[in-house]
N, CA, C and O atoms as a MOPAC input file, in Angstrom:
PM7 MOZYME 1SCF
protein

 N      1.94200 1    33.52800 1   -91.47200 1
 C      0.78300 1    33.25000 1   -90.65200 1
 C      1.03700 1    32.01100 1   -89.79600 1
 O      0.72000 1    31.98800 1   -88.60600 1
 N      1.59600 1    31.01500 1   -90.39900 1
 C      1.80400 1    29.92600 1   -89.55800 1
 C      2.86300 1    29.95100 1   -88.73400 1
 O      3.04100 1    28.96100 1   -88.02500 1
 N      3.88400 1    31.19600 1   -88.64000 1
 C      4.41400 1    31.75200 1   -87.46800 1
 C      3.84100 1    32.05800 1   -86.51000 1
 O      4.13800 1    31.41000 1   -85.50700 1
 N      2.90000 1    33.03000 1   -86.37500 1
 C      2.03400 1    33.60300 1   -85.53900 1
 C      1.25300 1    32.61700 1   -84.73500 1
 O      1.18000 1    32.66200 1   -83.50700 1
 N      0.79400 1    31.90900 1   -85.33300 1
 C     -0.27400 1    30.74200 1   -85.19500 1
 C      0.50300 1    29.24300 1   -83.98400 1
 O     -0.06500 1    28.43500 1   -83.25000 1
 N      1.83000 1    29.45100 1   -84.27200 1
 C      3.03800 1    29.05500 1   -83.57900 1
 C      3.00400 1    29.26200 1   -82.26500 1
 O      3.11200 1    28.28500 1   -81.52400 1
 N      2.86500 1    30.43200 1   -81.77900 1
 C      2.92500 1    31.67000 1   -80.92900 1
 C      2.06900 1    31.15300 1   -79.64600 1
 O      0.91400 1    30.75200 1   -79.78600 1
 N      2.55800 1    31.18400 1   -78.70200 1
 C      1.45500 1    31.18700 1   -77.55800 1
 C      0.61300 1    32.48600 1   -77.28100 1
 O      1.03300 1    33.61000 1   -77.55400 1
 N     -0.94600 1    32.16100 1   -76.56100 1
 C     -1.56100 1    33.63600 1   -76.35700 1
 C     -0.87600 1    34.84300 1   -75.66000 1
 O     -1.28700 1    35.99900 1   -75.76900 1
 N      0.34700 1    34.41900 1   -74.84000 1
 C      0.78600 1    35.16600 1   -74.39400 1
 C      1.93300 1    35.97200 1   -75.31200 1
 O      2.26300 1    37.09100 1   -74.91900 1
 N      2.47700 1    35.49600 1   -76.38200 1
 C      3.09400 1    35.82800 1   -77.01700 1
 C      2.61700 1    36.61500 1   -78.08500 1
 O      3.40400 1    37.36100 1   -78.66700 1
 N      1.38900 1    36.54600 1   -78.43200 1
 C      0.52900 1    36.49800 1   -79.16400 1
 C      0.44900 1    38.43000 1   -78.83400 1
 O      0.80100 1    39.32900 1   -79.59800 1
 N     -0.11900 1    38.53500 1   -77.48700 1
 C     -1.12500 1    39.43200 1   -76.99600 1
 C      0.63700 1    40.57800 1   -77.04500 1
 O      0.62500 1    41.73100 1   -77.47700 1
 N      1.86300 1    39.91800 1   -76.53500 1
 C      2.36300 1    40.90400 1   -76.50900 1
 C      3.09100 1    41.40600 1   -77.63400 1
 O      3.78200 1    42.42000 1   -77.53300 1
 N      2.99300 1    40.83500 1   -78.57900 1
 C      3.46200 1    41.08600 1   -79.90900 1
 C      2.48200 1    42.25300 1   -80.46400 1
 O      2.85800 1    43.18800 1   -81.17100 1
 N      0.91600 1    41.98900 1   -79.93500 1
 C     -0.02100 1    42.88600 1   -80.99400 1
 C      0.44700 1    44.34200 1   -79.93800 1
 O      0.64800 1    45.48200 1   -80.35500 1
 N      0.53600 1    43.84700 1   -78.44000 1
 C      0.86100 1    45.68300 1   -77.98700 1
 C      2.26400 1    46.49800 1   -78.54100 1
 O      2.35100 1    47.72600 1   -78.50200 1
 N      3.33200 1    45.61500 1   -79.05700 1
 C      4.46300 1    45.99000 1   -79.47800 1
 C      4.05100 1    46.76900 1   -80.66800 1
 O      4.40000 1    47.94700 1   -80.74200 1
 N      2.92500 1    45.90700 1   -82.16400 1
 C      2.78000 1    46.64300 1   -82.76800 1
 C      1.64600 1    47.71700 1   -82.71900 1
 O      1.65800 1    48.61200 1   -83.56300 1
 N      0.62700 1    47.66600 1   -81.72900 1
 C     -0.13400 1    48.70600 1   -81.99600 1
 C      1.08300 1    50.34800 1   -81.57600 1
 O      1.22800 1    51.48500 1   -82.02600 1
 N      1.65200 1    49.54600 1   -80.54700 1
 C      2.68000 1    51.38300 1   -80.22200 1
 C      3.58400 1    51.68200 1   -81.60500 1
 O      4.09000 1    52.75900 1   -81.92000 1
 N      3.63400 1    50.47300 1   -82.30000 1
 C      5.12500 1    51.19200 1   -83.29500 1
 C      3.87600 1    51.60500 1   -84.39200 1
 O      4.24500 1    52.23100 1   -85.38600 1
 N      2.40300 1    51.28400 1   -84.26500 1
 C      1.94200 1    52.15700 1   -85.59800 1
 C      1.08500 1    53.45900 1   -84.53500 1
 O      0.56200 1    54.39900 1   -85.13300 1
 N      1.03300 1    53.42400 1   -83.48500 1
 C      0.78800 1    54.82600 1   -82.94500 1
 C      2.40100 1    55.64500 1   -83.23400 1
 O      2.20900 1    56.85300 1   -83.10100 1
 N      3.28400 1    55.47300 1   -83.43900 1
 C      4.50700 1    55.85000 1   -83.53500 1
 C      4.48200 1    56.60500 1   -84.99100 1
 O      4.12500 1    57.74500 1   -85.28800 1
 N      5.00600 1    55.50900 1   -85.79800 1
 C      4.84900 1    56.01600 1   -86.96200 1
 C      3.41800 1    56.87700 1   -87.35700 1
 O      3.60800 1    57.89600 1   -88.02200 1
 N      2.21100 1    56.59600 1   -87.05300 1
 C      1.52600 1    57.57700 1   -87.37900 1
 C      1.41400 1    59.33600 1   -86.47500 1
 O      0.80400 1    60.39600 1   -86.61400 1
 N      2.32700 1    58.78600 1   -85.65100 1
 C      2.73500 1    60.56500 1   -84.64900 1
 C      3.69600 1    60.96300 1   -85.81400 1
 O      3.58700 1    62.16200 1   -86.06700 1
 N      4.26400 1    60.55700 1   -86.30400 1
 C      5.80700 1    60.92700 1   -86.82100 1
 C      5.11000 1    61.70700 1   -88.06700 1
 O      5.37300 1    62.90200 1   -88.20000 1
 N      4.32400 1    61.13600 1   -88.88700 1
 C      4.19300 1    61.40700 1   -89.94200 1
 C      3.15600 1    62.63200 1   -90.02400 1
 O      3.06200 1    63.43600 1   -90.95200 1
 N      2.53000 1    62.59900 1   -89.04300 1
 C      1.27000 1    63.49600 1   -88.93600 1
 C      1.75000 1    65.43200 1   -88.18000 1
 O      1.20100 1    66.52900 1   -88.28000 1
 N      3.11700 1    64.88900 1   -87.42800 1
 C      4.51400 1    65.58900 1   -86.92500 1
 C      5.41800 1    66.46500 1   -88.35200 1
 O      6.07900 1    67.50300 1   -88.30600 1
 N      5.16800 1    65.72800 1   -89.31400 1
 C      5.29300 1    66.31600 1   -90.64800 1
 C      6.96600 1    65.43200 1   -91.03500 1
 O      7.81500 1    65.79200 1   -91.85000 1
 N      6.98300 1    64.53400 1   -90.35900 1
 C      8.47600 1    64.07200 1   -90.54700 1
 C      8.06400 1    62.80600 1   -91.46000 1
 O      6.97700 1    62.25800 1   -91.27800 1
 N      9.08600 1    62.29900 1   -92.57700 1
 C      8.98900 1    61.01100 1   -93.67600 1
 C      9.58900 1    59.91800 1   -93.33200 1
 O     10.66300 1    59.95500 1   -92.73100 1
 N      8.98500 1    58.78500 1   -93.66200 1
 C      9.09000 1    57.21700 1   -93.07700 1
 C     10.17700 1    57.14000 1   -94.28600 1
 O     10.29300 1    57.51200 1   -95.45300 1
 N     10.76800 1    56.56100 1   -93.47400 1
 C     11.73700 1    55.73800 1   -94.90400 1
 C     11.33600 1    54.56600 1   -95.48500 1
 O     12.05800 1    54.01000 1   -96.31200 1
 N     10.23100 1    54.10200 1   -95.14400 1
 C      9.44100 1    52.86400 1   -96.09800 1
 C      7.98600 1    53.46000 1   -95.71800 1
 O      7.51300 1    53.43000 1   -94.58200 1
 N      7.41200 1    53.96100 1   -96.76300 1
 C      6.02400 1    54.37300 1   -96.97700 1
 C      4.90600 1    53.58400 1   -96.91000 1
 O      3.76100 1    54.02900 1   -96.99300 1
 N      5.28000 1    52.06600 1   -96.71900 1
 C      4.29900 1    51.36600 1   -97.27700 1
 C      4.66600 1    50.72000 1   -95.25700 1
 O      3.92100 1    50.05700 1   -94.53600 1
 N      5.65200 1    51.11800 1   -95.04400 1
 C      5.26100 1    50.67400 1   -93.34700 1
 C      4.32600 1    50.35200 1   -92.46700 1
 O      4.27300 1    49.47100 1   -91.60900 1
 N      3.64700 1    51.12500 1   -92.77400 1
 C      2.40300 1    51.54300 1   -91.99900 1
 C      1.59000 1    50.13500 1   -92.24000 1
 O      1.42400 1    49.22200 1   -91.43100 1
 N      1.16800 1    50.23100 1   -93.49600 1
 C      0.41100 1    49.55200 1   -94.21000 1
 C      0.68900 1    47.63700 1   -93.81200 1
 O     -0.17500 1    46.80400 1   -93.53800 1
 N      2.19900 1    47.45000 1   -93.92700 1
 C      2.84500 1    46.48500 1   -93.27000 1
 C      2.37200 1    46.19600 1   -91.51800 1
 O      1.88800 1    45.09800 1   -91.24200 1
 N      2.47500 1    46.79700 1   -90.88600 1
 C      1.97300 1    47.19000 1   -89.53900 1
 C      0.44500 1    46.62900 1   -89.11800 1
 O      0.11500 1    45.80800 1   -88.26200 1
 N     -0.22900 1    47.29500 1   -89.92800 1
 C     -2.02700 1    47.41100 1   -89.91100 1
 C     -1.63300 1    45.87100 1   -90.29800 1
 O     -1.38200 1    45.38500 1   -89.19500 1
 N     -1.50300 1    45.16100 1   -90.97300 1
 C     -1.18300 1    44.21300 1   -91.76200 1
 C     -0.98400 1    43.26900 1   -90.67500 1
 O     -1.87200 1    42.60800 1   -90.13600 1
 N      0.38200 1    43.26100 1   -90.37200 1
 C      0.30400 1    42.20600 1   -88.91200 1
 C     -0.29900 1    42.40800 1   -87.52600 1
 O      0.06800 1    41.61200 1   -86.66100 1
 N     -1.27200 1    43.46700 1   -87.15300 1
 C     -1.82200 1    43.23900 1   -86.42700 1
 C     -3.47500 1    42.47400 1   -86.58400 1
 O     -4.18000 1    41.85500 1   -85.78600 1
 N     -3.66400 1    42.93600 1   -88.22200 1
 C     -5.22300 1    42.32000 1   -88.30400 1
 C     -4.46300 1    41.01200 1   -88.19200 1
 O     -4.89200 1    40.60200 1   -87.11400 1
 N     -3.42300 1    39.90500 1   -88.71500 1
 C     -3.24900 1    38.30300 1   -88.63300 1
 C     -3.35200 1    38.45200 1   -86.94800 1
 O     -4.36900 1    37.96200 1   -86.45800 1
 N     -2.50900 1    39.00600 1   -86.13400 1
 C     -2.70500 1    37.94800 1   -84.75700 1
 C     -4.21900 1    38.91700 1   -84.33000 1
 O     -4.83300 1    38.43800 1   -83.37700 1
 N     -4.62200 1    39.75600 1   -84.73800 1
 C     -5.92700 1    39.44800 1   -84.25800 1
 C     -6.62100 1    38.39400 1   -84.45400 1
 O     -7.08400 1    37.70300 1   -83.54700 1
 N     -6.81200 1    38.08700 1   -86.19800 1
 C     -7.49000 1    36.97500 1   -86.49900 1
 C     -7.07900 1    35.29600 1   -86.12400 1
 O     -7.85500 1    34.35300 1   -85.97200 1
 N     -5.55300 1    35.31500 1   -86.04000 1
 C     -5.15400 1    34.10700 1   -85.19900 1
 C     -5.98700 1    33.88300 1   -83.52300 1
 O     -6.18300 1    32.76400 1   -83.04900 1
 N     -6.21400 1    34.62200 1   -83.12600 1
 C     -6.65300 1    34.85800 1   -81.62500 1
 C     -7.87800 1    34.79100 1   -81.65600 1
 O     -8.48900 1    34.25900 1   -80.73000 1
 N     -8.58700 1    35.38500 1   -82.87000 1
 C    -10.19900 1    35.25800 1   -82.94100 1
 C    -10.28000 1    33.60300 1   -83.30400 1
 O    -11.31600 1    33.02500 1   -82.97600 1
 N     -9.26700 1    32.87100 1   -83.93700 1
 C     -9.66900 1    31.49500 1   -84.35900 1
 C     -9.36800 1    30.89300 1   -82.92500 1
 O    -10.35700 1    30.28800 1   -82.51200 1
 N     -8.53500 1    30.87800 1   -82.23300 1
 C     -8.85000 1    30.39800 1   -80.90700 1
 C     -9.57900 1    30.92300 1   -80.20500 1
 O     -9.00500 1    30.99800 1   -79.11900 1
 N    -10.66900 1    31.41700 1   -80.13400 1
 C    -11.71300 1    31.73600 1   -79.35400 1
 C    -11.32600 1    32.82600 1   -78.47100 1
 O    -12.09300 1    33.13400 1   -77.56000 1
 N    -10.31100 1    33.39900 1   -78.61900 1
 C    -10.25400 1    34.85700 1   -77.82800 1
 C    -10.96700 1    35.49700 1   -78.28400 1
 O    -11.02700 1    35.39600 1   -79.50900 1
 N    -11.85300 1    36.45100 1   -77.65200 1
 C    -12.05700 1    38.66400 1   -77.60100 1
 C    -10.77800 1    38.73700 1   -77.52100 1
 O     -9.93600 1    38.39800 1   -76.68900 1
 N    -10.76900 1    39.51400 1   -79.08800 1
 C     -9.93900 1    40.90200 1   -78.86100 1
 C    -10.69400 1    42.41800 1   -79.11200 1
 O    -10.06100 1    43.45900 1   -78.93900 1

């Protein structure tokens, strides 16, 4: 967290679009009927996008 928090907003904002596409990704893949090789990926994913949301909500951004 205190990586993220590191991060400028701009770094910030493009990190969360990097991961919202790799969990639109993995959730095409899987729903495609094909297997993640780490199951708990996803979960990892959802995971770092709620921190830089909530990093961004503590500096007073809308997200």
């Amino acid at each position: 967290m205190q990586e993220i928090r590191e991060m400028s907003k701009e770094e910030k904002l493009k990190k969360l679009t990097e991961l919202e596409n790799e969990l639109l990704r993995l959730r095409t893949l899987v729903r495609s009927g094909g297997a993640l090789e780490n199951p708990g990926q996803i979960r990892a994913v959802r995971k770092d996008i709620a921190r830089i949301k909530l990093a961004l909500r503590e500096e007073g951004y809308k997200v």
